[in-house]
C-alpha positions in Angstrom: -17.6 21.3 8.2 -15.6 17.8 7.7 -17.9 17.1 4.6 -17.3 20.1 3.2 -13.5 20.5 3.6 -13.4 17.3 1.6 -15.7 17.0 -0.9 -14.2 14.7 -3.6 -14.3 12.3 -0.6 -17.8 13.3 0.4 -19.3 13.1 -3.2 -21.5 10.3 -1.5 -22.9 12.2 1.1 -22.7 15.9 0.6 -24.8 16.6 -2.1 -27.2 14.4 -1.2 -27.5 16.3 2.4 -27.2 19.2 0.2 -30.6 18.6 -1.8 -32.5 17.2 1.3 -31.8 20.5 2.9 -32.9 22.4 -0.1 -36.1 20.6 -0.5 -36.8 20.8 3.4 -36.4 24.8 3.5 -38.9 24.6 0.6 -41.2 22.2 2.6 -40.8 19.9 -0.6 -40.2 17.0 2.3 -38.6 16.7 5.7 -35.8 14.9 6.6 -37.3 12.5 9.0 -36.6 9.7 6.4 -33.0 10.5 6.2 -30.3 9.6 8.6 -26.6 10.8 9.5 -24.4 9.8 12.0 -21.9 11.6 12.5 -18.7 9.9 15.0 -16.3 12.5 16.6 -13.7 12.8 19.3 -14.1 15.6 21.5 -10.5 17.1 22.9 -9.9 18.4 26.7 -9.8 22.2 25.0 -13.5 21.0 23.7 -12.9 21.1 20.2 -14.3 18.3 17.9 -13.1 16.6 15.3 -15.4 14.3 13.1 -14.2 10.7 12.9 -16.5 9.0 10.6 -20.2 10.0 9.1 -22.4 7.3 7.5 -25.9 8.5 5.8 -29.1 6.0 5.2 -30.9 8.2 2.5 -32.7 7.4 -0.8 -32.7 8.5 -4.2 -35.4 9.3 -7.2 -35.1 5.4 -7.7 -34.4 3.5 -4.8 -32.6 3.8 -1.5 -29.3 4.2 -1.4 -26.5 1.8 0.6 -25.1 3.2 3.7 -22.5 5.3 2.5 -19.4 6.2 4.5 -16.9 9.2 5.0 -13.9 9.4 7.2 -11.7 13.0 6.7 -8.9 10.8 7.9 -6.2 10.2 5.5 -6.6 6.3 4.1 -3.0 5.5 5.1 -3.8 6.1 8.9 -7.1 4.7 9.0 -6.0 0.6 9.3 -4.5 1.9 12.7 -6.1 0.0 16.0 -6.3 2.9 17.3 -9.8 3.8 15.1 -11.3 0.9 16.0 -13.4 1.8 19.1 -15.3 4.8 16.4 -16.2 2.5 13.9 -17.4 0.3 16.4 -19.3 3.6 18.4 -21.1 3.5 14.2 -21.8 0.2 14.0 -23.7 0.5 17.5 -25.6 3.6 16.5 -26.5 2.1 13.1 -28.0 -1.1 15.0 -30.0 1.1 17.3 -31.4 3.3 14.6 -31.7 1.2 10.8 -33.7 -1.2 10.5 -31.3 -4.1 9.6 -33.4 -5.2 6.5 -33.2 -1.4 5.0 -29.1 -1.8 5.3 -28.6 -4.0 1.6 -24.8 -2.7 1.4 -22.2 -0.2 2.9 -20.1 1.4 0.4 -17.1 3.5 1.8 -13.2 3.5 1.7 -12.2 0.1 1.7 -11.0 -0.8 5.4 -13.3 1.1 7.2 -16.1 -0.7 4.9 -14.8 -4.3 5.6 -14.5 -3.6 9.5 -17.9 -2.3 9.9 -19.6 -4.5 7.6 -18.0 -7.4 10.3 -19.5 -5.5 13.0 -22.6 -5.2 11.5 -23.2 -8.9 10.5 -21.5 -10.2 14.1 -24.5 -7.8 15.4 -27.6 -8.4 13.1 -26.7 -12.0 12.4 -27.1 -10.7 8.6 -24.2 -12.3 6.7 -22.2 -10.7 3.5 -23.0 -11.9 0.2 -19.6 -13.7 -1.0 -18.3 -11.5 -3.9 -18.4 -7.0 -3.3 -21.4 -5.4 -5.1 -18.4 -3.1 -6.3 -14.5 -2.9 -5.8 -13.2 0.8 -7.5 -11.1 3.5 -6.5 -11.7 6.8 -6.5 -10.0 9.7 -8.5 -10.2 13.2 -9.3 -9.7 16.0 -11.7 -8.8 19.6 -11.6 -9.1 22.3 -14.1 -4.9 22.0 -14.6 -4.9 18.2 -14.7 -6.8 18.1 -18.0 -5.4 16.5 -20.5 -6.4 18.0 -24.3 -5.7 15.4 -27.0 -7.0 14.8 -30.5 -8.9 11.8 -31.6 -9.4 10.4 -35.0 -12.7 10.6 -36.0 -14.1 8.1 -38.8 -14.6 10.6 -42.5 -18.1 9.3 -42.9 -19.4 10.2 -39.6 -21.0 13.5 -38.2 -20.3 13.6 -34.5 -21.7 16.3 -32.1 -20.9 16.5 -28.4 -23.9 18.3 -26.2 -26.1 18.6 -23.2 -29.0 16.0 -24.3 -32.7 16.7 -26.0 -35.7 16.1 -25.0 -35.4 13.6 -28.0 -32.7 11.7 -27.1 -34.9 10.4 -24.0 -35.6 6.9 -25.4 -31.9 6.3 -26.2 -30.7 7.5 -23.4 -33.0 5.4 -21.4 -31.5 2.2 -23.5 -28.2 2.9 -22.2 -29.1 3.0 -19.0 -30.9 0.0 -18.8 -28.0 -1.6 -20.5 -25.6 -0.1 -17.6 -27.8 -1.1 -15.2 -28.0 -4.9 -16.5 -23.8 -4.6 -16.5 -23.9 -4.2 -13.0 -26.0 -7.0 -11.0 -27.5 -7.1 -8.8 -28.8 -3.6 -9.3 -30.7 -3.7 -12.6 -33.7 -2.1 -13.8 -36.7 -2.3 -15.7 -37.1 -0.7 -19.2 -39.8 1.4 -17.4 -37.8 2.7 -14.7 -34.4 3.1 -17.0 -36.7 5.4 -19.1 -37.6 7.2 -15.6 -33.7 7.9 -15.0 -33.1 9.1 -18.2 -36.4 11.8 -18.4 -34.7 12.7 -14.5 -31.3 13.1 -16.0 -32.6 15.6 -19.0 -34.9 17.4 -16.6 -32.1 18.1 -14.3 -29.3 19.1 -16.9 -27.0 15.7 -15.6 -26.4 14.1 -18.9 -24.8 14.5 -22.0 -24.6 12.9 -25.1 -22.3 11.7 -28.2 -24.0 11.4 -31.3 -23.0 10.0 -34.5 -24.9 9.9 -37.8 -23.3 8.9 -41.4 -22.5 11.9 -43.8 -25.6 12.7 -45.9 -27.9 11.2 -43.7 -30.7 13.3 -41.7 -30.2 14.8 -38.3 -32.8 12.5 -37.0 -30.9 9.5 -37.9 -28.1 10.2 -35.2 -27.7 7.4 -32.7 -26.5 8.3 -28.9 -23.1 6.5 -28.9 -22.0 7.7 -25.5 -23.5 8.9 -22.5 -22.0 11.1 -19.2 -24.1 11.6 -16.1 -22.8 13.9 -13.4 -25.6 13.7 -10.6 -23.9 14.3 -7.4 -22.7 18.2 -7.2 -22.0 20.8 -5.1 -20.7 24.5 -5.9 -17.3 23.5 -6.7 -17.3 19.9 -6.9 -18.4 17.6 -9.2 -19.1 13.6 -9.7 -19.3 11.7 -12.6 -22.0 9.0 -12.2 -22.1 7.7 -15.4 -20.3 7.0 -18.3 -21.8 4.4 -20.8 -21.0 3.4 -24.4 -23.4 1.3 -27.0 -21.7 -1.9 -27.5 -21.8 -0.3 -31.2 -19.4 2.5 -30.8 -17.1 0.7 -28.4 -13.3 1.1 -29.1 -13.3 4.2 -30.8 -12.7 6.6 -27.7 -16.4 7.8 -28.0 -16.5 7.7 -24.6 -13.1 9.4 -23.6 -13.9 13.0 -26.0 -17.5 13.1 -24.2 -15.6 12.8 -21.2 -13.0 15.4 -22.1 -15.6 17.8 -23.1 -18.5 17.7 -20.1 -15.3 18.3 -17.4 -14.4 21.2 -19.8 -18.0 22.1 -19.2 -18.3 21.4 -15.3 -15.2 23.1 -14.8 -16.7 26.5 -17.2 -19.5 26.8 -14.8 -17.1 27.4 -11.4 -16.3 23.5 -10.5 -12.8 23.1 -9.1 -12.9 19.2 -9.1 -14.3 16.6 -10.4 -14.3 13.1 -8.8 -15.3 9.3 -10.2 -15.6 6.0 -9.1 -14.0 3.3 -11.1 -13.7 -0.5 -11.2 -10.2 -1.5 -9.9 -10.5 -4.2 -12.9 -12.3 -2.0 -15.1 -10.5 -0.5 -18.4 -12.7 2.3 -18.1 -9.7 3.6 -16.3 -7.6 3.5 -19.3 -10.2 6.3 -20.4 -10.0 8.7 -17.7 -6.7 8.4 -17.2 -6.3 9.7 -20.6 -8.8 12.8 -19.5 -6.4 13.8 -16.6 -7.9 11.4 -13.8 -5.4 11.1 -11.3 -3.6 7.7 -9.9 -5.8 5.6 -12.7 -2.1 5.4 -15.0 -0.3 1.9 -15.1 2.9 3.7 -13.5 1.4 6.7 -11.5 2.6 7.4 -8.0 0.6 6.5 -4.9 -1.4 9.8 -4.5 -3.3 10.6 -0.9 -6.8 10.8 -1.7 -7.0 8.2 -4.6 -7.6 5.4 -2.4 -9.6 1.7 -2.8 -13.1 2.0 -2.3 -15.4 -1.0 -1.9 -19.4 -2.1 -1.7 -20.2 -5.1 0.4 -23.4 -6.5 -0.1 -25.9 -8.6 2.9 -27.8 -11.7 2.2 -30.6 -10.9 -0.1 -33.2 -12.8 1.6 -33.0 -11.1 4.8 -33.1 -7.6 3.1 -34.7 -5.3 0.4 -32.7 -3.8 -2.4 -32.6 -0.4 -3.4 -30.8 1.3 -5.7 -27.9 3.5 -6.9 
């Protein structure tokens, strides 16, 4: 399967298909509000090869933007000769979402611009002027780790774990500060305090806590905050990594980092993928880690390739969320 032999690439998608196949086996829901379309070129010898997939699905808060996959290397896909498939996508999309349910596309970078062209010329839906998001994607594996010391302040009591059912309410803080960080996809503190009782339930998040020396345990503040919610077997994705504006500049952030890939990797994952800003310095951080093609001077690595979310006029459709 093209998802599967790719899954860094596929972190949008595959788990996602993953879980809705779980819960449908279980008669938890069906499918029927899900979508995939899958684009493939059939040879004379009447083997196939999948061109593109693009899924409309939803999450526990919101529906998700189209998200796209291509197996193809990046460096071939600007070739002509593609153009016909995404354009074989954009016509099955038209005849299958409604146009107000499609808010953004998010996929590699020149696939996303052509089809979100294609899908405005055809819905008469125009692009919002700036990307909802403009990152690149990376990757980790267990030997591209990168073990370094950090200075820790003498006064402060650190501990690095899975997060408590008592770390809920802060957790839920940072995530409604993310959330505000990243227009237009905010949330309410209702609904940021949802996410974070989903993340605990579900073993996705941990936390960096710091207290002063002396003080009680129940004085420790959640600094830092990892999220890892779309997984597979052997692959996982880091969804979120958030520091209080508190703790910045200390590399809080990188040794939570550091130690939850030391975990995911401990329980059988072979890599690890993330979406970053392509201005962000976040990248600074995981580059540190072991991230690959985030470094000022690294080489141009297949696979580590611009990645970009374009938006459509908000009056003409309704936002979800991711």
């Amino acid at each position: 399967m093209a998802l599967e032999g790719d899954q860094v690439k596929a972190n949008v998608i595959l788990p996602i298909l993953n879980k809705c196949v779980a819960k449908e086996h279980q008669r938890q829901r069906s499918l029927s509000d899900h979508l995939w379309i899958y684009v493939y070129k059939v040879y004379p010898n009447g083997t196939q090869r999948v061109l593109f997939i693009a899924s409309c699905t939803d999450g526990y808060l919101g529906k998700y933007p189209i998200f796209v996959f291509s197996p193809i290397p990046y460096a071939y896909l600007d070739d002509n000769k593609y153009v016909p498939a995404i354009r074989l996508l954009a016509t099955r999309m038209v005849e299958n979402i409604d146009p107000s349910r499609v808010y953004s596309i998010f996929g590699p970078e020149v696939v996303t611009r052509k089809l979100a062209a294609m899908w405005t010329r055809r819905t008469r839906i125009p692009e919002v002027p700036e990307p909802y998001y403009h990152a690149k994607i990376s990757y980790l594996r267990p030997q591209d780790l990168v073990d370094t010391n950090v200075a820790i302040h003498p006064n402060d009591r650190i501990r690095i774990r899975p997060a408590h059912a008592g770390d809920i309410p802060q957790i839920a803080q940072l995530c409604w500060m993310f959330a505000q960080e990243g227009p237009p996809f905010t949330l309410s503190e209702r609904r940021a305090l949802r996410e974070a009782q989903i993340l605990h339930d579900n073993g996705e998040v941990w936390v960096y806590t710091v207290r002063q020396s002396g003080q009680p345990e129940e004085s420790a503040r959640v600094a830092s905050i990892v999220a890892f919610t779309r997984n597979t077997n052997v692959m996982a994705t880091i969804t979120k990594v958030y520091t209080h504006p508190d703790f910045r500049g200390q590399r809080r952030a990188e040794q939570l980092v550091r130690e939850v890939c030391r975990y995911l990797f401990s329980t059988g994952k072979t890599s690890i993928a993330l979406f970053v800003g392509i201005e962000n310095k976040a990248a600074n951080v995981y580059h540190r880690v072991g991230f690959l093609g985030l470094g000022r001077h690294d080489p141009v690595m297949d696979g580590i390739d611009p990645w970009i979310e374009i938006g459509f006029d908000r009056n003409c459709v309704e936002l979800g969320h991711w």
